[in-house]
Structures are given as structure tokens and as C-alpha cells.
Rosetta silent file (secondary structure, phi, psi, omega in degrees, C-alpha in Angstrom):
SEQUENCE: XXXXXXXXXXXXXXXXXXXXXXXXXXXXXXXXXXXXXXXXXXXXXXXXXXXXXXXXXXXXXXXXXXXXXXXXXXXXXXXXXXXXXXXXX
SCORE:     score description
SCORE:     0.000 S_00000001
   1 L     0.000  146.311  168.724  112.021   54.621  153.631 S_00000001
   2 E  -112.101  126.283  179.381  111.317   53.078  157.178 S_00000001
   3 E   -63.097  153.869  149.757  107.950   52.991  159.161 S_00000001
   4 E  -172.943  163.235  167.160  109.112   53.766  162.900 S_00000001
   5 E   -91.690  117.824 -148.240  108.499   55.005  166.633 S_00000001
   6 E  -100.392  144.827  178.995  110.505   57.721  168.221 S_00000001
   7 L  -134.142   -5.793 -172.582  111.168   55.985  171.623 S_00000001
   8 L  -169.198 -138.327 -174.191  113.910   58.153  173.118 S_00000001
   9 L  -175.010  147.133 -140.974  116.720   60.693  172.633 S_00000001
  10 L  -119.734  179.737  146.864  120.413   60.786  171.841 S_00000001
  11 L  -171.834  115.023 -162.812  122.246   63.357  173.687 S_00000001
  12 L  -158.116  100.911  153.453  126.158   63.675  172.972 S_00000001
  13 L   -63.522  -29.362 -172.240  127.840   66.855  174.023 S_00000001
  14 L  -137.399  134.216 -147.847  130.636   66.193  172.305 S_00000001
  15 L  -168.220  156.733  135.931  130.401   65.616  168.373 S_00000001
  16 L   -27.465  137.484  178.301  131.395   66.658  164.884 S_00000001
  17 L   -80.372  -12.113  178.245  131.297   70.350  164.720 S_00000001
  18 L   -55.175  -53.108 -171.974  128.777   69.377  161.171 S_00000001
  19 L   -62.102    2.139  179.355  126.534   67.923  164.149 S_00000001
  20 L   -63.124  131.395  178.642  126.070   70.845  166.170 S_00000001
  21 L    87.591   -4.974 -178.160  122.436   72.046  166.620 S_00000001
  22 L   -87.479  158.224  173.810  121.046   68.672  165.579 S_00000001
  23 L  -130.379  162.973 -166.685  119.005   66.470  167.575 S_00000001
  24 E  -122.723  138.581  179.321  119.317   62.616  167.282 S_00000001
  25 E  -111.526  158.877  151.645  115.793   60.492  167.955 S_00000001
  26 E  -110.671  141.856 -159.775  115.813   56.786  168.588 S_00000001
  27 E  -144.988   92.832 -167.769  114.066   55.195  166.380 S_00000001
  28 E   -84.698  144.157  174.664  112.426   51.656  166.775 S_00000001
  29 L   -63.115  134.322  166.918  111.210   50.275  163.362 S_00000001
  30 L  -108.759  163.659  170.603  106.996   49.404  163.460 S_00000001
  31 L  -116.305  158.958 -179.339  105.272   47.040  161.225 S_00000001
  32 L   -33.690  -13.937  179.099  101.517   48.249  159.637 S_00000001
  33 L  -122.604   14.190  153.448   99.636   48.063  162.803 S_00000001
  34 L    97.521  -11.149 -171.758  102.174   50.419  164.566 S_00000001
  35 L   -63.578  156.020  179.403  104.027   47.146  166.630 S_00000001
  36 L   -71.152  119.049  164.219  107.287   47.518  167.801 S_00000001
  37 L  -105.784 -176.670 -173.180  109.915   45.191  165.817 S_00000001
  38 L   -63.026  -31.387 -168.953  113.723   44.705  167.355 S_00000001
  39 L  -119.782  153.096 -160.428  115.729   46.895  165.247 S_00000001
  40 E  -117.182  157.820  163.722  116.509   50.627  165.603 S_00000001
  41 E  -135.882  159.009 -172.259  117.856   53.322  164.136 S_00000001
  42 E  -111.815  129.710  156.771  119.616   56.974  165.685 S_00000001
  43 E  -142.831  155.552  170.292  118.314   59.582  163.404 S_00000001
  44 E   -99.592  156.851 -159.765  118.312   63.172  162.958 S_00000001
  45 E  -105.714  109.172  171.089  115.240   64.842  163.354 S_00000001
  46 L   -82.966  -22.511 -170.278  114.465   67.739  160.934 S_00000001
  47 L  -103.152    4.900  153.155  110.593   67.719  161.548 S_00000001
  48 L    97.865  -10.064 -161.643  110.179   68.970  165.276 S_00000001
  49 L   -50.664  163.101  176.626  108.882   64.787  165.967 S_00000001
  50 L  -113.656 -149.494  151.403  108.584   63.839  169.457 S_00000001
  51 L   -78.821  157.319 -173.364  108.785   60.835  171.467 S_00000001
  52 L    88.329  -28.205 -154.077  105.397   58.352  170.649 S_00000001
  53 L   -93.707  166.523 -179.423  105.279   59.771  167.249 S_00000001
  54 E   -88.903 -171.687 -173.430  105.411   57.723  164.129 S_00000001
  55 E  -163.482 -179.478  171.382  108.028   59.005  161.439 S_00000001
  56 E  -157.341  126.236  174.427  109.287   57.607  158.183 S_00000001
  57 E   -82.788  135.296  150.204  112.858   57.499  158.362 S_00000001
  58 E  -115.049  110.822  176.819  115.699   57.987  155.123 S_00000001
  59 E  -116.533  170.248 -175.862  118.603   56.335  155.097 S_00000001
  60 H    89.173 -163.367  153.570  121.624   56.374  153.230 S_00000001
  61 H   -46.552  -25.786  170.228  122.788   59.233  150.854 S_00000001
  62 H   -64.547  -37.691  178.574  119.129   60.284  150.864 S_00000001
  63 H   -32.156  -53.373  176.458  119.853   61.529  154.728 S_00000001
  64 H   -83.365   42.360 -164.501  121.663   64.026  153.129 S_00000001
  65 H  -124.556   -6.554 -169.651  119.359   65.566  150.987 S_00000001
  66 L  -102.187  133.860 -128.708  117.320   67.700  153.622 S_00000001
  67 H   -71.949  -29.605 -172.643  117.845   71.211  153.647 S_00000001
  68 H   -75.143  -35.182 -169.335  118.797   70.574  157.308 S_00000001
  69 H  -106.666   47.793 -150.266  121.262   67.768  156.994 S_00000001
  70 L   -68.188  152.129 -171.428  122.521   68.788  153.586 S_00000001
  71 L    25.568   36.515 -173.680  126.531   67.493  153.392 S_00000001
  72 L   -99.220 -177.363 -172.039  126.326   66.643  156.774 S_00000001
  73 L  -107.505   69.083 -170.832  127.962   63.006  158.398 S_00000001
  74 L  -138.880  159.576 -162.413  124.499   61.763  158.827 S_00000001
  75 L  -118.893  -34.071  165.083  123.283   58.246  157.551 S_00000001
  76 E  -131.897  130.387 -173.087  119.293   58.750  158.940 S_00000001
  77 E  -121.142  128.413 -171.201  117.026   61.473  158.917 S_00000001
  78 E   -92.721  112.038  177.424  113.572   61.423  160.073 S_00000001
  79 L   -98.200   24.948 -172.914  111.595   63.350  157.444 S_00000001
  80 L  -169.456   83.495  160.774  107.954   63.080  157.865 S_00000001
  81 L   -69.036  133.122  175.616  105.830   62.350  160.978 S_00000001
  82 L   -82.521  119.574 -158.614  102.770   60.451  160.112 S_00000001
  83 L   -74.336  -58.283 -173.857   99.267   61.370  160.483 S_00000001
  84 L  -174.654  142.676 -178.663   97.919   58.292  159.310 S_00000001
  85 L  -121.803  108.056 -157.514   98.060   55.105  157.528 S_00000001
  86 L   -84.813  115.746  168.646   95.308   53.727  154.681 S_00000001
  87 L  -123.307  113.720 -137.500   96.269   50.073  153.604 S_00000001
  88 L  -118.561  143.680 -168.889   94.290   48.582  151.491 S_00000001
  89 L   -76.901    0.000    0.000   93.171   44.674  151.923 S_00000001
């Protein structure tokens, strides 16, 4: 799974008809105190997140495991916005 920041939105009228109804997040990768690192991911968003929020991210064949993006063409799905994070020193 991947820590990240929804920073934006995707928007592509024309798609796969599997992609229809989905919405695609940008998704910059954070490190433990929430900073922004360089690399991104396009994900679909199953959990309502918004831009600012944190997520945890799935990639791979797990994308396609969520009731929304179940056999779908999808490689990341964001499947949790986070509340909070306890790390212990």
C-alpha cells in the first residue's frame, strides 16, 4: 500500500466503456509527516476522497479487488482515507 495526497483530478471524456462512472484522483506519494515526495500516481477513487485528503493507495492486481473496480482495467485504487497516523519512536 502507498501513503499519499489527493492533489487534483483526472477528467477524460473519452475512455474504456469498463471506466465509465469512475473518477480518477491524482495522487502525490507523502512520507510519515504528511510531506510531499516527487512521484505520483492516477487512481480510482472508490471512497468519496477529496482533494487535501490523505489516502492509502493499492496497486497492482489488488486494484482490482474492490467491489467498485472489480475486473476493471485499473492498476490503482484509493481505498481508505486516513484519519490519522500513530508511529511509534
Amino acid at each position: 500500500m502507498i501513503l499519499g495526497k489527493v492533489v487534483g483530478t483526472v477528467w477524460a471524456t473519452r475512455k474504456d466503456e469498463e471506466l465509465t462512472g469512475l473518477k480518477f484522483q491524482i495522487v502525490k506519494h507523502v512520507d510519515f509527516d504528511y510531506k510531499l515526495k516527487d512521484a505520483f500516481v492516477v487512481a480510482v477513487d472508490t471512497v468519496q476522497a477529496g482533494v487535501g485528503d490523505i489516502v492509502l493507495i493499492a496497486t497492482g492486481s489488488s486494484a482490482r479487488l474492490t467491489t467498485v473496480t472489480k475486473n476493471k482495467p485499473v492498476d490503482a485504487v484509493i481505498m481508505a482515507v486516513v484519519d490519522k497516523l500513530d508511529i511509534a519512536d
